[in-house]
KOLLUMVO-397572 format. One record per atom (N, C-alpha, C, CB): residue in three letters; atom name; residue number from 1; x negated, z, y negated. Coordinates in pm, whole numbers. Glycine has a CB too. Layout:
N
NODE | resn | name | resi | X | Z | Y
NODE | ALA | CA | NUM | X | Z | Y
...
END
This chain:
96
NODE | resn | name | resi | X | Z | Y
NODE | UNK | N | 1 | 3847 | -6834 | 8977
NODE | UNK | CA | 1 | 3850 | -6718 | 9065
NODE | UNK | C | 1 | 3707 | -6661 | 9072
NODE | UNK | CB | 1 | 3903 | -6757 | 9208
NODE | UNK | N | 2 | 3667 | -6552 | 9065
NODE | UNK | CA | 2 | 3536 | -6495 | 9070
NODE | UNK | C | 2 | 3516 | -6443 | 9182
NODE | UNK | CB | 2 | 3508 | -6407 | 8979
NODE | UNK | N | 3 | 3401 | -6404 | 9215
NODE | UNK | CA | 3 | 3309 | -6420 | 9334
NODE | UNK | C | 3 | 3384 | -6330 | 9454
NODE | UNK | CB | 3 | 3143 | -6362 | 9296
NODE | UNK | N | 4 | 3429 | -6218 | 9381
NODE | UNK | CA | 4 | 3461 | -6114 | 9498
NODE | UNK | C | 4 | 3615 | -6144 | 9542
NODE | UNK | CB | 4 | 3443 | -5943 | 9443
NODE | UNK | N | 5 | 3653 | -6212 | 9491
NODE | UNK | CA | 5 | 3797 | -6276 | 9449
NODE | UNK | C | 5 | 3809 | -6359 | 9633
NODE | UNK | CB | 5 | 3782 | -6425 | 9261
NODE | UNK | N | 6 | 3670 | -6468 | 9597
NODE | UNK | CA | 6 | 3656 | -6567 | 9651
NODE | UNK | C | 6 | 3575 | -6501 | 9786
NODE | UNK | CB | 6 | 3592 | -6674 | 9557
NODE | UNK | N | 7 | 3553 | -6448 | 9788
NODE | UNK | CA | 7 | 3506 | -6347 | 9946
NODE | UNK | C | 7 | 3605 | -6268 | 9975
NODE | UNK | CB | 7 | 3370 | -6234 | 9939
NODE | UNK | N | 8 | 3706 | -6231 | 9920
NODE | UNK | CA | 8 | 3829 | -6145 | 9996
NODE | UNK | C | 8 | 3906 | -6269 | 10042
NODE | UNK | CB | 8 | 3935 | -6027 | 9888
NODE | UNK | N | 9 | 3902 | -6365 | 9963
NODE | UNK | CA | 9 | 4019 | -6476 | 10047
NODE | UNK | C | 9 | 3994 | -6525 | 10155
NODE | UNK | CB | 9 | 4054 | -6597 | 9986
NODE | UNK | N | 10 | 3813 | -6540 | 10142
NODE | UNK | CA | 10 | 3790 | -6606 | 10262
NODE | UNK | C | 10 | 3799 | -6504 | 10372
NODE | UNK | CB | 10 | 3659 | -6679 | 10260
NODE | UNK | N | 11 | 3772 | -6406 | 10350
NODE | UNK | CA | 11 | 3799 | -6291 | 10462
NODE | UNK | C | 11 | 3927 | -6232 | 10524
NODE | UNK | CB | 11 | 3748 | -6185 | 10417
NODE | UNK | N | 12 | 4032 | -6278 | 10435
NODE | UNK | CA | 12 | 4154 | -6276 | 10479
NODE | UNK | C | 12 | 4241 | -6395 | 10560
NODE | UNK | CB | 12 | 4207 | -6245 | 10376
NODE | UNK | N | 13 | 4161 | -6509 | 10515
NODE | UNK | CA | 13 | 4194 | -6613 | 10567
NODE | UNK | C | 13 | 4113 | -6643 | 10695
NODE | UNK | CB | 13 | 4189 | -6704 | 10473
NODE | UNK | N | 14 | 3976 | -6612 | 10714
NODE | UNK | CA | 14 | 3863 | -6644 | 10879
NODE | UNK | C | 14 | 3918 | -6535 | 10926
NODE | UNK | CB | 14 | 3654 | -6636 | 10886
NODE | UNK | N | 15 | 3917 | -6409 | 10863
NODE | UNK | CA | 15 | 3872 | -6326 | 10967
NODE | UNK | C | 15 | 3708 | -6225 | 10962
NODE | UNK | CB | 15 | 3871 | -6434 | 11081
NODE | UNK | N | 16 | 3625 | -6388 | 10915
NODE | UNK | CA | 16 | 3468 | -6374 | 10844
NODE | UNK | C | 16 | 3449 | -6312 | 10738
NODE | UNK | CB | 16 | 3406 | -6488 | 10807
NODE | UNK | N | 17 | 3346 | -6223 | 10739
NODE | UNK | CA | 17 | 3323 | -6199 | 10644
NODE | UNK | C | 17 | 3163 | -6135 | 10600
NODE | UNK | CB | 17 | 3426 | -6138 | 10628
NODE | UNK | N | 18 | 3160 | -6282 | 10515
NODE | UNK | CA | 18 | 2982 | -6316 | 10465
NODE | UNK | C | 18 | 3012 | -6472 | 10500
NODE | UNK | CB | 18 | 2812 | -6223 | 10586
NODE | UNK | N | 19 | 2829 | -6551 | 10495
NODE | UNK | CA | 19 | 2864 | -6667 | 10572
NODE | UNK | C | 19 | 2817 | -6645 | 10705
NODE | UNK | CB | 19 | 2810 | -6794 | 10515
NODE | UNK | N | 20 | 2892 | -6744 | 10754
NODE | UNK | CA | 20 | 2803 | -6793 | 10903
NODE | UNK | C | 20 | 2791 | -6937 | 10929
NODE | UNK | CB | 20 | 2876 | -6738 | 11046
NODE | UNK | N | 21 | 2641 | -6974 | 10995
NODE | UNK | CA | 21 | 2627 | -7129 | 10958
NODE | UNK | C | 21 | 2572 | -7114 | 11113
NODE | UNK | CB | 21 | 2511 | -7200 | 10802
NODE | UNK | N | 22 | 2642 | -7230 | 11163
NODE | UNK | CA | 22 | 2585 | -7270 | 11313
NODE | UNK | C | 22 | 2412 | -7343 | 11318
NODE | UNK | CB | 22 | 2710 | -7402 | 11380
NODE | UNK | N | 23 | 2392 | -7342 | 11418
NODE | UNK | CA | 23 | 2244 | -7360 | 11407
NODE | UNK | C | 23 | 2285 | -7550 | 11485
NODE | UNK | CB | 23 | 2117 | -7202 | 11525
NODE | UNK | N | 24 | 2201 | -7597 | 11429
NODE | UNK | CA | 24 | 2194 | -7765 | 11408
NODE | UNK | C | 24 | 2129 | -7827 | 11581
NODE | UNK | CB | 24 | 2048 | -7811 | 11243
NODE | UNK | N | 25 | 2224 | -7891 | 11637
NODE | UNK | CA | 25 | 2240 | -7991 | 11760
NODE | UNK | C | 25 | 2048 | -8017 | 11745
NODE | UNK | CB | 25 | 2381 | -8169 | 11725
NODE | UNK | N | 26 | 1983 | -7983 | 11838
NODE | UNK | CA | 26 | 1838 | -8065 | 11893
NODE | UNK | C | 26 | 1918 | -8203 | 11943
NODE | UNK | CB | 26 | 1732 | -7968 | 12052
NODE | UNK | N | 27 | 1892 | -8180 | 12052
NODE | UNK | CA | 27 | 1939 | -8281 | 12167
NODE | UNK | C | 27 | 2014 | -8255 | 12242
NODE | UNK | CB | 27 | 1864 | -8323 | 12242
NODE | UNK | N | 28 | 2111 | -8348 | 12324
NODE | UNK | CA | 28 | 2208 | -8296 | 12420
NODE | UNK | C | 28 | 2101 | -8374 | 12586
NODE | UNK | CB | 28 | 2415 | -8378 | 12372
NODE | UNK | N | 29 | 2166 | -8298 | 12667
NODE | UNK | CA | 29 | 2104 | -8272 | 12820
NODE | UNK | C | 29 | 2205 | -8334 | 12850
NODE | UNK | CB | 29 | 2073 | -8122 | 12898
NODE | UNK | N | 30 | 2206 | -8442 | 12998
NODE | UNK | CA | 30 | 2337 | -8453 | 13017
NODE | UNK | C | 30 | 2240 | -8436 | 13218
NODE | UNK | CB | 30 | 2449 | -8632 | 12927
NODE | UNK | N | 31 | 2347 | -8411 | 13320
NODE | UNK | CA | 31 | 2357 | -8321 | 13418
NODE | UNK | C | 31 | 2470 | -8367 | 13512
NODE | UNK | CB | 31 | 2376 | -8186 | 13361
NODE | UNK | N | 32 | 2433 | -8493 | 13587
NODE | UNK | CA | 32 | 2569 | -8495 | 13642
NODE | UNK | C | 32 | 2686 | -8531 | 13599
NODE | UNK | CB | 32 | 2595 | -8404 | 13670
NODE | UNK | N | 33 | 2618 | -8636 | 13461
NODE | UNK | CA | 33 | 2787 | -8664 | 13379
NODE | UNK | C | 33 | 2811 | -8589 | 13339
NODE | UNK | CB | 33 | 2912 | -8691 | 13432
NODE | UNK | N | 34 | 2781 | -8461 | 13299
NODE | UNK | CA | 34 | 2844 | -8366 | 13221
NODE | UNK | C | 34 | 2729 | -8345 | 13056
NODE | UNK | CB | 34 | 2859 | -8210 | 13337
NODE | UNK | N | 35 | 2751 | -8360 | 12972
NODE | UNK | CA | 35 | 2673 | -8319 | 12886
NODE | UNK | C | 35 | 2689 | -8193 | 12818
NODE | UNK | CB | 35 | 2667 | -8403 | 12813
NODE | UNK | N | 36 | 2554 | -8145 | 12767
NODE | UNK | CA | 36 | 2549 | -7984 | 12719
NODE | UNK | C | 36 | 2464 | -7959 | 12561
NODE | UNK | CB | 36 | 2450 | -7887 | 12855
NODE | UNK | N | 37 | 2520 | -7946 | 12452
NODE | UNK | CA | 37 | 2436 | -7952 | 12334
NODE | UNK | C | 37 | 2324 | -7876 | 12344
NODE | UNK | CB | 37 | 2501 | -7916 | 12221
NODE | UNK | N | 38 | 2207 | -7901 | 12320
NODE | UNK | CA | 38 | 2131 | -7787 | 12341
NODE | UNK | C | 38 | 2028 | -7773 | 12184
NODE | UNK | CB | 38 | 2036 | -7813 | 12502
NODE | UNK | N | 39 | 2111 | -7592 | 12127
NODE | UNK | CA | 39 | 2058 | -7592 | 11996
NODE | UNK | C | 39 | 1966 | -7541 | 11958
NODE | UNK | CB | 39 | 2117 | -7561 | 11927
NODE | UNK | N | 40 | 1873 | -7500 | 11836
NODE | UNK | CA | 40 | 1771 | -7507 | 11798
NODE | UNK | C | 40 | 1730 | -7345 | 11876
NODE | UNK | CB | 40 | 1768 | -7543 | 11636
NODE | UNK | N | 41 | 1840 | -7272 | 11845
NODE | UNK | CA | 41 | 1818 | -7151 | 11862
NODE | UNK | C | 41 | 1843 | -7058 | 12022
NODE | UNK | CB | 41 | 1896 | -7110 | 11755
NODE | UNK | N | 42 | 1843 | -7186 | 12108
NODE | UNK | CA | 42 | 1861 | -7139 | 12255
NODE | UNK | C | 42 | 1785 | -7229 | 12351
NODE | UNK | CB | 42 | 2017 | -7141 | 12299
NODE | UNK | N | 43 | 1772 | -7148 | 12416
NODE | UNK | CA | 43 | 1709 | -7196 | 12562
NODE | UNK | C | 43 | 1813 | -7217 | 12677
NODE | UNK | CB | 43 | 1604 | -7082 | 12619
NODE | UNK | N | 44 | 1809 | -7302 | 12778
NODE | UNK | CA | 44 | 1924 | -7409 | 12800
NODE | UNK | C | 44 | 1832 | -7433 | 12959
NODE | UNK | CB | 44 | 1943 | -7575 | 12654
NODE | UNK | N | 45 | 1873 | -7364 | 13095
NODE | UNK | CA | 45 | 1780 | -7342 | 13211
NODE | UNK | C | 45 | 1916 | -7394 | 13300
NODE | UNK | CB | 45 | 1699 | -7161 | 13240
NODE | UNK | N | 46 | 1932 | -7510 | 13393
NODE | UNK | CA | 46 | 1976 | -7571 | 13492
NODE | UNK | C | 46 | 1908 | -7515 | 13623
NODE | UNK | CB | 46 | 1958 | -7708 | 13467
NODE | UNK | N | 47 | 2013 | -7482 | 13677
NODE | UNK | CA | 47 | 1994 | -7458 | 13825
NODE | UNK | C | 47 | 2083 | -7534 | 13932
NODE | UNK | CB | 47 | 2014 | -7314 | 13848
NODE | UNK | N | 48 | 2033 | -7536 | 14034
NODE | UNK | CA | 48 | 2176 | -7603 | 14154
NODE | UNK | C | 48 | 2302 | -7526 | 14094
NODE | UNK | CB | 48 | 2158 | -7544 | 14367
NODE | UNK | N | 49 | 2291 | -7404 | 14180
NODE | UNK | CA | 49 | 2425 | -7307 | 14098
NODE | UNK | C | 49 | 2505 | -7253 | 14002
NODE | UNK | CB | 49 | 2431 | -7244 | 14100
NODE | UNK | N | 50 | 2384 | -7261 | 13889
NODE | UNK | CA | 50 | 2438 | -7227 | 13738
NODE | UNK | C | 50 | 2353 | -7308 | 13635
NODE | UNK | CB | 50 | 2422 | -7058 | 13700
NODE | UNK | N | 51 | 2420 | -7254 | 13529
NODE | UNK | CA | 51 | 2363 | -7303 | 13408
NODE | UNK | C | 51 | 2407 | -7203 | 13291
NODE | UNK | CB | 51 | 2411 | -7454 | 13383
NODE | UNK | N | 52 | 2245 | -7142 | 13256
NODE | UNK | CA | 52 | 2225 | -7008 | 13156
NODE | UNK | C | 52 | 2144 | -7075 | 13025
NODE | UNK | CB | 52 | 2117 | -6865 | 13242
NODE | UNK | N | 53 | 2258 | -7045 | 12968
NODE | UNK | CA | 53 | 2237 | -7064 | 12782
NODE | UNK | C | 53 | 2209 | -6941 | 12738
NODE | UNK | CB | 53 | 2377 | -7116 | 12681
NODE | UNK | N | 54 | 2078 | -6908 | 12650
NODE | UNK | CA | 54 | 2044 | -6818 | 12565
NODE | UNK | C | 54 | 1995 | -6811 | 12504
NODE | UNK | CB | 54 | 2022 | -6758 | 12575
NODE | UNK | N | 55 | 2081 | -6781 | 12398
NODE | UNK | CA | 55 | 2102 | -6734 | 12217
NODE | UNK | C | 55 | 2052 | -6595 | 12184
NODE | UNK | CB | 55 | 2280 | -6725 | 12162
NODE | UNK | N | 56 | 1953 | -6620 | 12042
NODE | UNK | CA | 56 | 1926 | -6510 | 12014
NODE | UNK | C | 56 | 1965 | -6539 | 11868
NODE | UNK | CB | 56 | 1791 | -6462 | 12057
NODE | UNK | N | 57 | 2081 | -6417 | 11814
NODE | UNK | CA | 57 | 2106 | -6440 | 11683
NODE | UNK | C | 57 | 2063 | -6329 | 11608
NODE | UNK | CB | 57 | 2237 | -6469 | 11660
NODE | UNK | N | 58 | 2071 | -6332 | 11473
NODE | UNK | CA | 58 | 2097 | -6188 | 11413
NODE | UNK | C | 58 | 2176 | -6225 | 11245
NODE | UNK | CB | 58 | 1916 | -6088 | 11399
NODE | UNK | N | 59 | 2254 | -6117 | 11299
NODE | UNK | CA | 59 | 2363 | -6071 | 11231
NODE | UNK | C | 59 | 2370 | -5951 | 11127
NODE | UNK | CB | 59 | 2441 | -6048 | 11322
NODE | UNK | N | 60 | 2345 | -5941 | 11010
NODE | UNK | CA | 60 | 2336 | -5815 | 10883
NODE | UNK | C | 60 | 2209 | -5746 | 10934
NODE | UNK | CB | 60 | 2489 | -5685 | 10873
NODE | UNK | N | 61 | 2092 | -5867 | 11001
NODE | UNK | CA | 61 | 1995 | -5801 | 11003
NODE | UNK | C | 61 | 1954 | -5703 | 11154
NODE | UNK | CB | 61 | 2019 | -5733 | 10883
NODE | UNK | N | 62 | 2101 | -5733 | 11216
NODE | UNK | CA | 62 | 2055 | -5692 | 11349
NODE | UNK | C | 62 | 2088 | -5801 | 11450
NODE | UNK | CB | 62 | 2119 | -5558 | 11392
NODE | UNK | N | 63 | 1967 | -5790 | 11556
NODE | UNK | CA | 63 | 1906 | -5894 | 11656
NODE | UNK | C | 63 | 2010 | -5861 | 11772
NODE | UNK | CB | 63 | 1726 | -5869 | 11702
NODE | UNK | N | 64 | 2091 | -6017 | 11820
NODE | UNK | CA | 64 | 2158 | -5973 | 11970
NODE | UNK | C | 64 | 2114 | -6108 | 12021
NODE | UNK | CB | 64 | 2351 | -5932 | 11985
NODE | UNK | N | 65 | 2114 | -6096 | 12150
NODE | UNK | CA | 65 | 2080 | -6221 | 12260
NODE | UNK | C | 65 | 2195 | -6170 | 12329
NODE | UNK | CB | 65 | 1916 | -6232 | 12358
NODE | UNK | N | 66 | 2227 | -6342 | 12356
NODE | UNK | CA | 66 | 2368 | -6392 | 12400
NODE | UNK | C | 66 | 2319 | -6452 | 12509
NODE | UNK | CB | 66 | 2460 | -6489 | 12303
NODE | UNK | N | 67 | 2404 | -6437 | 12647
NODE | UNK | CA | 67 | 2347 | -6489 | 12793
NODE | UNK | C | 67 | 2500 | -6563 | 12806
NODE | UNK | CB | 67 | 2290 | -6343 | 12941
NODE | UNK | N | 68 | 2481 | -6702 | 12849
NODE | UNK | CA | 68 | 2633 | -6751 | 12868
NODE | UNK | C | 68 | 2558 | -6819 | 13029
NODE | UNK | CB | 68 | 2722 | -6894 | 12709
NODE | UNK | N | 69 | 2617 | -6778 | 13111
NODE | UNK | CA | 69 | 2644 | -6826 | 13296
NODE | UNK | C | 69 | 2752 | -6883 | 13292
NODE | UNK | CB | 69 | 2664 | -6704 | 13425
NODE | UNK | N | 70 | 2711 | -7041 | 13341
NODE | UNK | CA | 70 | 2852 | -7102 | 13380
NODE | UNK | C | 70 | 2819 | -7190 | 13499
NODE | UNK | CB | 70 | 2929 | -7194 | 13254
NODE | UNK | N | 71 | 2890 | -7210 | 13618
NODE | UNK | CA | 71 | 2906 | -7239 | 13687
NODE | UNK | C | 71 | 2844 | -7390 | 13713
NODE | UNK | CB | 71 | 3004 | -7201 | 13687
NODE | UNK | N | 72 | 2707 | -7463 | 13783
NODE | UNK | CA | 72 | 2644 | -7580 | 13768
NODE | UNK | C | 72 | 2760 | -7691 | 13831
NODE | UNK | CB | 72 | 2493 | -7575 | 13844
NODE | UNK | N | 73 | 2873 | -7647 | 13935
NODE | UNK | CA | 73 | 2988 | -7715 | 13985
NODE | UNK | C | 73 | 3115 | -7636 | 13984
NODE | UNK | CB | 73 | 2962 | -7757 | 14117
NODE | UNK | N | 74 | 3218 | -7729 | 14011
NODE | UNK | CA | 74 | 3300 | -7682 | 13947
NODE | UNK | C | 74 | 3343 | -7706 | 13815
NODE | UNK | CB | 74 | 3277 | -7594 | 13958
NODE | UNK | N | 75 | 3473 | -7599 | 13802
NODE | UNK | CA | 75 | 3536 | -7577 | 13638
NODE | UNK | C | 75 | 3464 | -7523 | 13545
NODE | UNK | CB | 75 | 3651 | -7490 | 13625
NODE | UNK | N | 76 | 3397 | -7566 | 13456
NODE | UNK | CA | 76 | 3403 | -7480 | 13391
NODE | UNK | C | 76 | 3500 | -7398 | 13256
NODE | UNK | CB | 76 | 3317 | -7507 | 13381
NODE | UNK | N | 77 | 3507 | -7349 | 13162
NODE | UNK | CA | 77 | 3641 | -7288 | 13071
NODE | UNK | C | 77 | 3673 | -7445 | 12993
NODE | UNK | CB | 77 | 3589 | -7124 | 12928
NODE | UNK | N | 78 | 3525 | -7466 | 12941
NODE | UNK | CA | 78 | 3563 | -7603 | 12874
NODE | UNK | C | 78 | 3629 | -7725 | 12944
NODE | UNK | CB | 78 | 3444 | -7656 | 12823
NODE | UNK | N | 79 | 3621 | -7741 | 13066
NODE | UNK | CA | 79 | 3673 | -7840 | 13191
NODE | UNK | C | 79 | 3846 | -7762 | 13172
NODE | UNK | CB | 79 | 3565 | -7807 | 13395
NODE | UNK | N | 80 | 3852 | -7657 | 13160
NODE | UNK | CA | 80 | 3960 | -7623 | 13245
NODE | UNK | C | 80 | 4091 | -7646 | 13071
NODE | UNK | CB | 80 | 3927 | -7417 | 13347
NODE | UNK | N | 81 | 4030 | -7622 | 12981
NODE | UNK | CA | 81 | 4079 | -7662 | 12819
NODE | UNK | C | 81 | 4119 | -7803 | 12842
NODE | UNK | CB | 81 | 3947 | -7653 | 12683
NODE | UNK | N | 82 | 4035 | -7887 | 12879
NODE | UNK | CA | 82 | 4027 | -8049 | 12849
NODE | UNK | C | 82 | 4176 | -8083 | 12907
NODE | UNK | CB | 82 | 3881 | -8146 | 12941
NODE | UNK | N | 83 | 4125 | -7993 | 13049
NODE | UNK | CA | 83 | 4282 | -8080 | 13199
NODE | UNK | C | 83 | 4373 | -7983 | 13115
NODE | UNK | CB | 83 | 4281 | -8026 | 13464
NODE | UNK | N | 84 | 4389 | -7896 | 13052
NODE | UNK | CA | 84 | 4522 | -7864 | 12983
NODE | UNK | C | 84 | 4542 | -7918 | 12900
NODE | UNK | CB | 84 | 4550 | -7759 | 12942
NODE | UNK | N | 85 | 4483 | -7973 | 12742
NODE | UNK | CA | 85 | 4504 | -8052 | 12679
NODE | UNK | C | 85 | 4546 | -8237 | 12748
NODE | UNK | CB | 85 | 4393 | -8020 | 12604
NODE | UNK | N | 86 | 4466 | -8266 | 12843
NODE | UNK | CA | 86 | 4520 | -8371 | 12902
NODE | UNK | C | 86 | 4670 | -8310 | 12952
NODE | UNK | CB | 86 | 4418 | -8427 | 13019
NODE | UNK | N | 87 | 4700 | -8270 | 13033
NODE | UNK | CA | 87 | 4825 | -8228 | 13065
NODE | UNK | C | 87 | 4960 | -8237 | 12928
NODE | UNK | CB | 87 | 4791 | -8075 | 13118
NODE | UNK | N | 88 | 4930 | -8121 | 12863
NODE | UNK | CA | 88 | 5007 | -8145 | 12724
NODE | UNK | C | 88 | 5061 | -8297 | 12674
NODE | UNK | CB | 88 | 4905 | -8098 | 12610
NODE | UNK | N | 89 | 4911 | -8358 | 12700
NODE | UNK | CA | 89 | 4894 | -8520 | 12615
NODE | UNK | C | 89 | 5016 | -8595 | 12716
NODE | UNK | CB | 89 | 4686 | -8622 | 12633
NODE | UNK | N | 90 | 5010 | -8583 | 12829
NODE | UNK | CA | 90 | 5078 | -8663 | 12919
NODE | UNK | C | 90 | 5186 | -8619 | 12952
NODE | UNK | CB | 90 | 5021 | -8688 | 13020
NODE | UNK | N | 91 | 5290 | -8452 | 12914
NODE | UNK | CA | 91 | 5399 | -8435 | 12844
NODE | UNK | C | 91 | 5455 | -8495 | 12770
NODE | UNK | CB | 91 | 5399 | -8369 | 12800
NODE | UNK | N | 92 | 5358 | -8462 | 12660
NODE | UNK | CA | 92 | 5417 | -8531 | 12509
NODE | UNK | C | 92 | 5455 | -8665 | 12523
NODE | UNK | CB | 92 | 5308 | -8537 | 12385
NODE | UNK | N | 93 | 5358 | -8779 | 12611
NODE | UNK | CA | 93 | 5360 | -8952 | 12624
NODE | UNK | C | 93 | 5520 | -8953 | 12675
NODE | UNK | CB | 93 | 5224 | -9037 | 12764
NODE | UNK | N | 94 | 5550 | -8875 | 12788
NODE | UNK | CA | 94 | 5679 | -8882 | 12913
NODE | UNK | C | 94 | 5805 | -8850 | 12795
NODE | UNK | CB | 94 | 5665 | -8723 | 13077
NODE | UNK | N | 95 | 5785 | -8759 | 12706
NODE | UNK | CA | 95 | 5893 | -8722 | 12619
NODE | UNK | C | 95 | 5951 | -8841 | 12521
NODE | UNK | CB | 95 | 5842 | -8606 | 12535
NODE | UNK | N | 96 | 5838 | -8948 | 12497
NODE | UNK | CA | 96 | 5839 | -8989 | 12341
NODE | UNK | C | 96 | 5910 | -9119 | 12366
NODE | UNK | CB | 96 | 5677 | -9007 | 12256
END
């Protein structure tokens, strides 16, 4: 299969199109039992109330900074994924 062949498939199949390569785990922070990867390319600021991750990427050559606020207590989206996947898991056990 040749090159452009092999970039339409992958673009029909991700969605992506070019590469994209995640930027590589430093160290993880952990906070209360909760742990947080913190990567090469962000800055990673704990507060009582929140916790602000920010990413600066660039993409075909243009620069965006990414601000992610999530809640220092509480749910957060990833908390709230886990207790649904737990949930599911403990469906599926009751069914089998």
């Amino acid at each position: 299969m040749d090159r452009e062949k092999m970039i339409a498939r992958h673009y029909l199949e991700t969605g992506v199109l070019g590469a994209y390569e995640t930027a590589e785990v430093m160290h993880v922070e952990e906070e209360n039992g909760k742990y947080a990867p913190c990567f090469e390319d962000a800055t990673v600021f704990f507060d009582k109330t929140q916790t602000t991750a920010i990413r600066s990427m660039c993409i075909e050559g243009r620069r965006f900074r990414i601000r992610s606020v999530l809640p220092a207590a509480g749910h957060t989206p990833t908390d709230k994924l886990l207790a649904l996947i737990d949930t599911e898991l403990e469906k599926d056990t009751h069914f089998a």
